[in-house]
C-alpha positions as CSV (number, residue, x, y, z in Angstrom):
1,X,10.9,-53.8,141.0
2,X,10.1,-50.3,140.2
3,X,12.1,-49.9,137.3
4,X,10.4,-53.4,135.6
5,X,7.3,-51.7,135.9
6,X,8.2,-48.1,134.6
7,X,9.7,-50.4,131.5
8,X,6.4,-52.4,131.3
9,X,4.5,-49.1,131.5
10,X,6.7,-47.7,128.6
11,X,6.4,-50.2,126.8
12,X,2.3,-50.5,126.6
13,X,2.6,-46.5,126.4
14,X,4.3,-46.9,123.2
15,X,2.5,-49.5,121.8
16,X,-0.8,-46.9,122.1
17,X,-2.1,-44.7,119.2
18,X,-3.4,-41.2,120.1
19,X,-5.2,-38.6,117.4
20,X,-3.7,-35.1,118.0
21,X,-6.4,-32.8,117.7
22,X,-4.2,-30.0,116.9
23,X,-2.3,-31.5,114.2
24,X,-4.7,-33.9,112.8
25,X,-2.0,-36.7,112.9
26,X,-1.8,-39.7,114.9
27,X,1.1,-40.1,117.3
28,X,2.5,-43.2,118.7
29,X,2.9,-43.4,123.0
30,X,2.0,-39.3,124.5
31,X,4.1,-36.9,122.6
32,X,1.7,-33.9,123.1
33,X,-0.5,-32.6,126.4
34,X,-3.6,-34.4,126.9
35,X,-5.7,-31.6,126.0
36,X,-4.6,-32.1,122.2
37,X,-4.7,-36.3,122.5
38,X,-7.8,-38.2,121.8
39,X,-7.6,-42.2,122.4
40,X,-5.8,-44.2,123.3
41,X,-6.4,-46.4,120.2
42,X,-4.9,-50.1,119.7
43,X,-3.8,-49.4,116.2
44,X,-3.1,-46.5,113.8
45,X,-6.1,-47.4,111.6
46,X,-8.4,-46.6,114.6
47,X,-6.6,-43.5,115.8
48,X,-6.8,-42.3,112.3
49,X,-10.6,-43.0,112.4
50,X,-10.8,-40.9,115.8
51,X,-13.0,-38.0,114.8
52,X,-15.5,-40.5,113.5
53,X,-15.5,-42.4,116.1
54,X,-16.2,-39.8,118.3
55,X,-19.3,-39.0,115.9
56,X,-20.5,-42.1,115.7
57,X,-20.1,-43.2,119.8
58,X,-21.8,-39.4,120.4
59,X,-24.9,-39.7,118.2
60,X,-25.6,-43.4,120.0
61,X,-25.2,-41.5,123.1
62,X,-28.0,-39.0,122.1
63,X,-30.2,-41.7,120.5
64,X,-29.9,-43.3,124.3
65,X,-30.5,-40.6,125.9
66,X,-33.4,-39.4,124.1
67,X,-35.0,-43.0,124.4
68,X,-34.9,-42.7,128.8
């Protein structure tokens, strides 16, 4: 039972983009610490978008937070 779900795990951790903040590439599953990995992203289109994403999601946060 273990093992099927360290597979199933593996499997969705693979299927998961991540933006590497160090490199500026997008990696596939976690290949790198999580202080460099930003996501996880369903596709490589979004994780390619990170950084602007991030923008975007962080300036709605302010415009929020200024309207309390």
């Amino acid at each position: 039972m273990l093992i099927i779900e360290t597979h199933k795990e593996q499997i969705i951790e693979e299927q998961e983009y991540w933006f590497n903040t160090k490199t500026g590439e997008v990696e596939q599953g976690k290949q790198t610490l999580a202080f460099y990995r930003i996501g996880p992203f369903k596709t490589r289109g979004e994780a390619e978008h990170a950084l602007e994403t991030l923008a975007k999601r962080s300036s709605e946060w302010k415009e929020e937070e200024q309207e309390d």
